[in-house]
LUMGU-282302 format. One record per residue (C-alpha): residue in one letter; y, x, z. Coordinates in steps of 0.001 Angstrom, whole numbers, plus 500000, padded with zeros to 6 digits. Each point is the difference from the previous one (the first is absolute). Example, Ala and Ser with C-alpha at 12.3 -4.5 7.8 and 13.67 -1.06 7.14 Angstrom:
A495500512300507800S503440501370499340
//
This chain:
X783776877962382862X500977502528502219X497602502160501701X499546499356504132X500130503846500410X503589499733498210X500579497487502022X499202501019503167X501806503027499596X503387497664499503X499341498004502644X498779502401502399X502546501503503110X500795503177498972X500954501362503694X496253498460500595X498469501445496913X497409502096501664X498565497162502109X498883497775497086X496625499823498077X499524503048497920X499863497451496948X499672502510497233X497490502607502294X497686496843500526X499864499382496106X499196503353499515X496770499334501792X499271496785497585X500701502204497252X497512502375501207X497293497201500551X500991498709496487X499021503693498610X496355500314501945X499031496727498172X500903501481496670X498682503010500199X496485498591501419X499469497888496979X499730502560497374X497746502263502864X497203496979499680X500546499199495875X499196503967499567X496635500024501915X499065496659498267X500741501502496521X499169504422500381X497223499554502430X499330499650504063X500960502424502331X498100500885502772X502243498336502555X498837496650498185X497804498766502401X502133500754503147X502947498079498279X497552496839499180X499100500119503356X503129500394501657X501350496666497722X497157498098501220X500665500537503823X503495499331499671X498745497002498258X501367500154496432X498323499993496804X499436503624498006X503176501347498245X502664497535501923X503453501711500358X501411497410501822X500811501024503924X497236497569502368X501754500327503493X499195497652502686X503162498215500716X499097500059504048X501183503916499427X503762498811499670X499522498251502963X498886502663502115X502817502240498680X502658497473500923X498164499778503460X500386503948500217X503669499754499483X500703497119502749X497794501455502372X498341503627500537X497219498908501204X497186498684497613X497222498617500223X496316501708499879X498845497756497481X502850500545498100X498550503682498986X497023498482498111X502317499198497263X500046503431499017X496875501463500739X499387500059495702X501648503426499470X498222500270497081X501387496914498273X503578501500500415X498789503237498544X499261498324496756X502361497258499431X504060499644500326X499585499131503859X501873503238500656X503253499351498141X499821496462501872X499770501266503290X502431502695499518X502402496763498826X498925498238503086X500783503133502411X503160500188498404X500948496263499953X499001500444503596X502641502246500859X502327498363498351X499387496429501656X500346502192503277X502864501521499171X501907496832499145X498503498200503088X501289502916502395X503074500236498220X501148495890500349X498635500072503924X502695502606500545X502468498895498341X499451496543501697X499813500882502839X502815501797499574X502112496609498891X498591498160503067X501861502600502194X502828499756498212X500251496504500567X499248499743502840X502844502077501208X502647498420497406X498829496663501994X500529501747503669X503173500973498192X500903496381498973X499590498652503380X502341502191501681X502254499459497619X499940496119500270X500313500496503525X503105501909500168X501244497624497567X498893496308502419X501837502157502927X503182500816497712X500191496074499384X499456499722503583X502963501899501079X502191498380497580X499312496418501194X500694501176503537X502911501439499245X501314497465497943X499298497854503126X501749501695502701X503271500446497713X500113496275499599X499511499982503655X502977502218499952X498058502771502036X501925503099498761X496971502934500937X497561501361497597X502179498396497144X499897502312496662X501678499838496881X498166498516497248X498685502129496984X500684498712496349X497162498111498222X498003501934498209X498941499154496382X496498501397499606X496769498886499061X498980498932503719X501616497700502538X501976502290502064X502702497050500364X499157499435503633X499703504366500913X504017500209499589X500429502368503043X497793502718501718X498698499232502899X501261502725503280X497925499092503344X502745501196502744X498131499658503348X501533496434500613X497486497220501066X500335497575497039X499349503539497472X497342501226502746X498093496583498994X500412500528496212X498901503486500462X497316498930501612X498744497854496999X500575502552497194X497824502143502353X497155497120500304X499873499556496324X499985503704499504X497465500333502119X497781497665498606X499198501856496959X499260503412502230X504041501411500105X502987500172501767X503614500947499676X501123503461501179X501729498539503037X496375498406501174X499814503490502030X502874498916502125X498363495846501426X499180499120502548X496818501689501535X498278496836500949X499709499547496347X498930503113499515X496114499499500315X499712497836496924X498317502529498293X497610499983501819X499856504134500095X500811500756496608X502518502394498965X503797498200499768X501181499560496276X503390500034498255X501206498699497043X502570501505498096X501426498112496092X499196503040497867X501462499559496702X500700502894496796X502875502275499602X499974499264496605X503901498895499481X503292502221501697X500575496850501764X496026499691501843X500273503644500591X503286499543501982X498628497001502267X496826501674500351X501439502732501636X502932497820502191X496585497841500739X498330502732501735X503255500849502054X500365496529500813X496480499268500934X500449503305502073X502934498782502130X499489496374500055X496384500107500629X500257502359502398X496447499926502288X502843500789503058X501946497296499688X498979497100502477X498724497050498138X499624499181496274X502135500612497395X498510499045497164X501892500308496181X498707498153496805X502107500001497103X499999497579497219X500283503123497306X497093501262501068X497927496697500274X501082499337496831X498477503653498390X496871499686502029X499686496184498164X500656501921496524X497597502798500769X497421497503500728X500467498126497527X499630503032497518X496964500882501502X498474496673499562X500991500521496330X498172503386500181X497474498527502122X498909497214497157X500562502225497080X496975501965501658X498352497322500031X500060498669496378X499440504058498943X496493499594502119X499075496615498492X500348501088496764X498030503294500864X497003497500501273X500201497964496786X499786502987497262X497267501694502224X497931497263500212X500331498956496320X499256504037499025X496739499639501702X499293496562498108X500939501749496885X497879503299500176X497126498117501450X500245497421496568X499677503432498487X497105501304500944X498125496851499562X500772499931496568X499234503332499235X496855500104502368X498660496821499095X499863498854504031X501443497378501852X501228502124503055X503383498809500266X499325496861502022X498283501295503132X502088503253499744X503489498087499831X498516497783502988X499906502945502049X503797500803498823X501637496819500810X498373500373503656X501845503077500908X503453499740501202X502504501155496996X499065496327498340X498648497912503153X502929500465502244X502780497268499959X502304501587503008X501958501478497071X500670496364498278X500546499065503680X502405502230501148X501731499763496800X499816495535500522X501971500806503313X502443502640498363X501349497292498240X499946497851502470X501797502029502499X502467501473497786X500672496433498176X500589498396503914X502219502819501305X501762502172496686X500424497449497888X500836496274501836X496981498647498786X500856500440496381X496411501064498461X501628500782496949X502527501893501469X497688502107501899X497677500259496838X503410501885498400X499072503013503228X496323500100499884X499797499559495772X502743501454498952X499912500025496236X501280501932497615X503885499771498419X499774498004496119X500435503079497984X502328497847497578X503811500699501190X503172498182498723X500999503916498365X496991499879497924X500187496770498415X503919500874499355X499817502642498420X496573499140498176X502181496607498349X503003502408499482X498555502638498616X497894497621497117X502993498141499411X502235503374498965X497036501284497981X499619496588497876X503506499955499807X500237503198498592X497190500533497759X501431496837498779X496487498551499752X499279496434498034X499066496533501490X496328500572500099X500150503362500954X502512498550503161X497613497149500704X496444502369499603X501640502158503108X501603497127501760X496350498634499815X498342503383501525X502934500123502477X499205496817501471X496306500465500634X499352500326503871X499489503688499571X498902501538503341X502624502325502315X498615502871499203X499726499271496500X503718499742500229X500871502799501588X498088502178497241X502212498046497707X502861500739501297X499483503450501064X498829500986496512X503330498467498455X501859502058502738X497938503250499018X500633499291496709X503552499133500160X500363502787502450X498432502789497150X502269498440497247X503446500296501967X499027503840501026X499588500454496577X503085498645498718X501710501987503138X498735503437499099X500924499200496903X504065499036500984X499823503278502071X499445502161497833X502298498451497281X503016500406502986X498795503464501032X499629498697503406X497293502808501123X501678502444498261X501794503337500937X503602498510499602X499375496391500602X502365498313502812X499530501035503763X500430496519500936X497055499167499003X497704502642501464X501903499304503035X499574496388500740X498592498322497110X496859502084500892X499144500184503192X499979495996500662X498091499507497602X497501502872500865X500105497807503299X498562496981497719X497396502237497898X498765501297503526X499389496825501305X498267498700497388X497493502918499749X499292499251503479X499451496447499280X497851500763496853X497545502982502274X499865497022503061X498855497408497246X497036502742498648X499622500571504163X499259495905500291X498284499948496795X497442502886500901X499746498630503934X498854496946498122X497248501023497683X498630502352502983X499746497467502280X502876501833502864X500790496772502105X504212501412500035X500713496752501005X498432500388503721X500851503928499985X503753499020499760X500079496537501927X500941497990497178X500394496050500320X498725497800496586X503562499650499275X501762503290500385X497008501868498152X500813501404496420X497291500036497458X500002502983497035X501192496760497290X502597499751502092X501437503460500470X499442500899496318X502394496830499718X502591500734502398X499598503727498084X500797498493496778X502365497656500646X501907502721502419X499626502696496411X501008497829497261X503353498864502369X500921503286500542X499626501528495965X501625496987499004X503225500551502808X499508503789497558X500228499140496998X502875497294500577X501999502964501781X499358502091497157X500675498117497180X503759498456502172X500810503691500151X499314500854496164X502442497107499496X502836501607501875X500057497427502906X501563501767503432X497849502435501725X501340498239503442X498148496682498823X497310501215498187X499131502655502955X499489496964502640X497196498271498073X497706501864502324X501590499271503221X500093496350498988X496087500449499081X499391501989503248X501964497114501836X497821496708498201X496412501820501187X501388500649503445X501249496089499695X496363498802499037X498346502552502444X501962498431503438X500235496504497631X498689496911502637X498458497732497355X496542499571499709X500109501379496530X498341503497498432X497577500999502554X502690499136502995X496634500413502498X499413503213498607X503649501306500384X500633499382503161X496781501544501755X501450503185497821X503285499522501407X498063499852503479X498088502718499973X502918501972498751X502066499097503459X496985500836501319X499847503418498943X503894500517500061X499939498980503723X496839502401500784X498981500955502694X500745496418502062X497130498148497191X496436500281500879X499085501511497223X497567498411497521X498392500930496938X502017498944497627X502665501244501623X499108503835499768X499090499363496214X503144498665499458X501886503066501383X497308502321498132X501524498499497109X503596500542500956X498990503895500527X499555499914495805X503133498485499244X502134502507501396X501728500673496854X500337495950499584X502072500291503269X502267502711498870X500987498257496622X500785496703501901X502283502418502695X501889500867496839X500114496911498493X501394497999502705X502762503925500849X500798498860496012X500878496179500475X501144500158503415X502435503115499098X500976497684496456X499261503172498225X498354498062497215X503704499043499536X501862503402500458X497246501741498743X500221502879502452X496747500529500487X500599503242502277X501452497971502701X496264499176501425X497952502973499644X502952502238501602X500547497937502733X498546501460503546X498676496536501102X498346499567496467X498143503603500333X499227499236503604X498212496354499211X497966502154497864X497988501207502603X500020496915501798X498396497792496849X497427502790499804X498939500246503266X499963496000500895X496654499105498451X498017503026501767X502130499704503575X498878495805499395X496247500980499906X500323502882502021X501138497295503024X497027497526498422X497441502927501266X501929500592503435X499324496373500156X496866499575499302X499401502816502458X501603497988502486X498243496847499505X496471501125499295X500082503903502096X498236501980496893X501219503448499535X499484499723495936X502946497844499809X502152502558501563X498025503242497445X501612497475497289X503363499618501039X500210503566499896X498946499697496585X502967497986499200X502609502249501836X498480503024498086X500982498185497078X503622499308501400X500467503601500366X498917500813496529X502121497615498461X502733500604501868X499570503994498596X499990499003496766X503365497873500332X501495502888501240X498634502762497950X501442498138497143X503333500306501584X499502503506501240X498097502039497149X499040502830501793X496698502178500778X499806498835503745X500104496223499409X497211500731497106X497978501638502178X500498497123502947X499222497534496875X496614501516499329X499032500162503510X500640496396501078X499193498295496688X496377502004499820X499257499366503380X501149496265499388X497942499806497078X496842501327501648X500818497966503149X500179497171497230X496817500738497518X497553500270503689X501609496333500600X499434498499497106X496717501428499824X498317500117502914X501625497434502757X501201496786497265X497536500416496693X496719501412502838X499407502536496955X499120503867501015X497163499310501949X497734502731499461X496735498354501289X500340496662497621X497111498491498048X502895500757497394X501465503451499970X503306500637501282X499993496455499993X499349497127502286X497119498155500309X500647496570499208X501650499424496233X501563497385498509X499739501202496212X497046501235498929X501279503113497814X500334502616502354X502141502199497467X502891497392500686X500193500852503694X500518503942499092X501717499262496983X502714498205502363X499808502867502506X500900502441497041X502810497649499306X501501498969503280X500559504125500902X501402500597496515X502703497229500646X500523500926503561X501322502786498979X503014498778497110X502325501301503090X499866503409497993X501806498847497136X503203499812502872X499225504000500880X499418501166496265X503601498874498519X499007499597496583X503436500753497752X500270496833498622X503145497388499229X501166497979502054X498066496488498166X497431502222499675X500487500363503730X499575496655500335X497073498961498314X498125502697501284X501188498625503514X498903496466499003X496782501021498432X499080502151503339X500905496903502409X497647497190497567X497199503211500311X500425498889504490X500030496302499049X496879500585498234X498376501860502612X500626497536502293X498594497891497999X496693501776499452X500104500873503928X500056496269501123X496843499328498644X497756502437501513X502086499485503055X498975496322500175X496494500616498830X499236502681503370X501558496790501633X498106497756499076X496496501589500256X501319500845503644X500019496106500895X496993499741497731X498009502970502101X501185497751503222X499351496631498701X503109499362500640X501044496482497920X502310498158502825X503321501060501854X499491500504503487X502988497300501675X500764501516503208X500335497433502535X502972499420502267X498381499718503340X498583502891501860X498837500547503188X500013502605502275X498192500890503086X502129500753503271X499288500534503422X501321497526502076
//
């Protein structure tokens, strides 16, 4: 049976870690109640055996008052005591009669009393601390709904005056009245009925648009807004508001694709010169693009909204059961029955009376079932519950029946042996269980097929002094491409797998949905899988060219490999994590098209990663300058690296991943006005100009170009290392409970944290291995080049970790656990 402290610790939020019962601090306090008995007992055998002491008497008599017989170590508390506590707690003020309870100082001088009240002050504190903690956060959730219904309203107003419009337009073109007709917008497919909102609505002063201006106005109105052209009616209308200050509503929605930043900006404009307060009469605008993202922002924040919700129920319901479970505790090991009037006392505050939570989350559904989902209950339960993708994917069972078929087949095993494994095959093994299967046979297929490799290479003197260029020159660097990916894929499966076992909610940090989220099985699969392709697609090359096929052929078994992952990367069916690709595939355009994204979190990981894999981008440029040139067929390989446009790219392909987060920070900037984004863009064009020094210092070998190396790649480093350091691990801080650390840790060895520092400088600064020119050959050359670039991947690696860990005890420090929605309408005051 699993412990509750175990179990609480599962179960518990992490982001809301700090506001729970101190479960293991309040068994402390049993255990030291649990030690006073013990150590009382042998205190009263002594004197009975070696004589009386002369503090004998006092001790009978203090047993008698408190009304237990000579040498009891039980604890005699009156159980009125716990009420008066629990009193304390609700209200300040206690009673005078309430003090008699503990005019017997004596009694607690002699006996465990003062280990129970010090539990009892402490169990205090903690009931208050969880009481305080749900008030706020309710209350909190109350506002928020409240708005996200004020939200609603408008919403379904705009929407009943939309409708309106169309059926009197409809009307007056069968009537064959030819003014105020607009062409029709096409149906839209989404979620909500936007069927009947095919055109926007443009008020143009005329008297039949006057009156429908009128009544978006009046329903506006009604829920304490107007439209921007409300400045410009009529001023008998004007003292409606009865003196309060006039109010505007704008349709504020995110920047977050090229396409909302564009109409953002052409909305202001337009609202500008359409809504001009100058222009006699209204002239109202409502589109039906932005109706239909204010309906998907509220929806989203519904989603939020309830998700809140749930989070806070289930922070009531461990609370509450901690209490019942320390207080079962202590009257075990105290020998009392204090729980009951104690727990009475509990249940009465407002963390476990209050039922606006189960309320508000009743008309959640409600709402969002009515209005987001066409009454469909389970539909909307899809939103609010969203549950997590079946880890079990078509890939997995494929490969998992192909790969036990080929090994029966070729160990050549006998009937029973076939029907023993066909039995253990067809047990309903769990997913995960699965994926260890499989991943193990890839790991161990993948370790076999290396060996047999190294072993082909050396026999053909591939790696050797005079082995063939070709080789070297494409064979190489694609599939350097494929190693480099999969070390990245192996350190982000160790990232998941230690985010896991320390609790780092990644999942929230980067946005996630259930279904797009990896989980550390699955990239050690994907790793695998991706590995033991790749050294097969090796040794097949190897062993066509020891038998004297054409160099031609054999030398496109790469491109045709390079080709099939590209082909199951952009692939449409739902088949080998197809959720998963495409949200990489988005945050890649994303990052590609910086700066017009709003820029997320996952986003700026993403191109933190692509700042490692510089070397990964290079190969590919030469790659696709070998296929695309056919010199895999000619086998001029000097064709590509002599060409101007080749040497020029160069720069380009090492630049791109710093210029795409250097215009992520300007960004950021933009959006959110704090100057630290801006000190780390410089940090990334620091790092352009040093790598752009080093390209050309290996071009130009002289003493000015090492000296302009040095300077810009140790002022990048430092620039770097401070980074790192101080602004995304929070380490450096020189007044921290933990030295030069932070104060909050995740692991509890310190030496890791400055262990990793050690490491992290020592690897930030492999960019000397480009300045020293070690006189080496040239596949010595290359291996060295390799081995420095998996040295970055690996770094990265080890970086993301303490990067998401600062990150996460940022939102815990905040209590952040939701995503703030932002909500579409906004108003602003005006003078009218």
């Amino acid at each position: 049976m699993v412990k509750f402290s175990k179990e609480l610790e599962a179960q518990l939020i992490p982001e809301w870690k700090d506001a729970f019962v101190n479960y293991k601090q309040l068994k402390k306090h049993i255990k030291k109640i649990k030690l006073s008995k013990r150590t009382k007992h042998p205190q009263d055998l002594s004197g009975d055996f070696f004589g009386r002491s002369i503090f004998g008497p006092v001790r009978s008599l203090v047993r008698r008052v408190a009304g237990g017989p000579a040498g009891c170590g039980n604890i005699n508390l009156p159980e009125s005591i716990f009420q008066v506590d629990a009193r304390a707690t609700l209200d300040d003020g206690a009673k005078e009669g309430e003090d008699e309870l503990y005019e017997n100082e004596l009694v607690q001088l002699f006996s465990e009393e003062d280990e129970v009240k010090a539990f009892f002050s402490s169990l205090d504190e903690e009931w208050g601390k969880v009481n305080e903690f749900y008030k706020l956060r309710e209350s909190e959730f109350l506002e928020r709904g409240e708005a996200l219904n004020r939200q609603l309203q408008i919403l379904l107003d705009l929407k009943q005056v939309l409708i309106d419009r169309r059926r009197k337009s409809s009307s007056l073109r069968s009537l064959g009245s030819s003014r105020g007709s607009l062409s029709p917008w096409p149906s839209s497919g989404r979620n909500s009925d936007f069927s009947a909102l095919d055109m926007p609505v443009e008020c143009d002063g005329t008297p039949t648009a006057d009156s429908e201006t009128e009544d978006v106005i009046s329903a506006l109105e009604r829920n304490g807004v107007s439209f921007l052209a409300a400045a410009a009616r009529p001023k008998a209308k004007a003292g409606n508001n009865n003196g309060k200050p006039n109010t505007t509503m704008r349709i504020d929605f995110p920047a977050t694709t090229p396409t909302r930043t564009i109409t953002a900006v052409t909305s202001v404009l337009w609202e500008d010169l359409v809504n001009n307060p100058k222009r006699d009469g209204p002239a109202d605008f409502i589109h039906r693009k932005k109706i239909q993202y204010a309906e998907k922002m509220i929806r989203g924040a519904f989603v939020e909204l309830y998700r809140g919700l749930g989070l806070l129920k289930t922070y009531s319901l461990l609370n509450m059961t901690a209490f019942t479970k320390i207080l079962k505790k202590f009257d075990k090991v105290a020998g009392q029955q204090a729980s009951g009037n104690y727990l009475k006392e509990v249940k009465r505050s407002e963390f476990v009376s209050s039922d606006k939570v189960v309320r508000l989350m009743d008309e959640v559904e409600s709402v969002f079932t009515r209005h987001f989902a066409k009454n469909d209950r389970k539909k909307a339960m899809k939103f609010l519950r969203p549950q997590p993708s079946k880890e079990s994917h078509m890939v997995t069972f494929f490969v998992g029946n192909l790969s036990l078929s080929l090994s029966l087949r070729a160990q050549r095993c006998s009937t029973c042996t076939y029907f023993i494994i066909q039995l253990v095959y067809r047990r309903k093994w769990s997913s995960s269980t699965w994926h260890i299967l499989v991943a193990g046979l890839f790991t161990g297929s993948f370790v076999t097929l290396f060996g047999i490799y190294a072993i082909l290479a050396h026999v053909a003197g591939i790696f050797s002094a005079n082995s063939n260029v070709g080789y070297m020159e494409i064979i190489y660097p694609l599939f350097s491409v494929f190693a480099l990916l999969s070390l990245h894929l192996f350190m982000y499966g160790c990232n998941l797998f230690m985010w896991r076992s320390t609790r780092i909610n990644y999942n929230f940090i980067f946005e996630f949905l259930p279904s797009t989220s990896l989980k550390y099985r699955d990239a050690f699969l994907i790793c695998t899988s991706f590995m033991t392709a790749v050294v097969s697609a090796m040794v097949v090359h190897l062993l066509l060219r020891a038998n004297d096929f054409s160099n031609s052929q054999v030398d496109a078994i790469p491109g045709i490999l390079l080709m099939i992952f590209i082909a199951i990367l952009v692939c449409p069916v739902d088949f080998f994590y197809r959720p998963t690709r495409y949200c990489f595939l988005r945050v890649m355009r994303n990052i590609i098209c910086s700066p017009f994204y709003k820029v997320l979190m996952v986003d700026f990981f993403m191109a933190d990663q692509l700042t490692s894999q510089i070397p990964l981008m290079r190969h590919m440029e030469s790659t696709a300058c070998y296929f695309l040139a056919r010199s895999f067929r000619t086998h001029q390989y000097e064709i590509c690296r002599s060409g101007r446009m080749y040497r020029e790219i160069v720069y380009v392909i090492s630049f791109l991943p710093y210029y795409w987060r250097a215009m992520q920070c300007a960004r950021r900037w933009f959006d959110e006005g704090d100057m630290n984004h801006l000190a780390n863009m410089g940090k990334y064009v620091s790092a352009m100009v040093a790598a752009g020094a080093r390209i050309t210092y290996t071009r130009q070998e002289n003493h000015l170009w090492f000296a302009i190396v040095l300077i810009t790649s140790v002022i990048a480093t430092i620039y770097q290392l401070y980074w790192d350091f101080v602004k995304d691990w929070g380490f450096l801080n020189p007044t921290s409970n933990n030295p030069w650390l932070r104060d909050d840790l995740i692991l509890k060895k310190k030496g890791i944290y400055y262990f990793s520092i050690a490491l992290n400088m020592v690897l930030r600064v492999a960019w000397v291995e480009t300045v020293m020119k070690f006189h080496i050959g040239g596949v010595e050359s290359r291996l060295l080049d390799f081995f420095i670039a998996s040295l970055e991947v690996i770094r990265r690696g080890h970086w993301n970790f303490y990067r998401l860990e600062n990150e996460h005890l940022n939102n815990v420090g905040k209590f952040r656990a939701v995503k703030t929605v932002p909500l579409p309408f906004r108003e602003m005051e005006y003078e009218g």
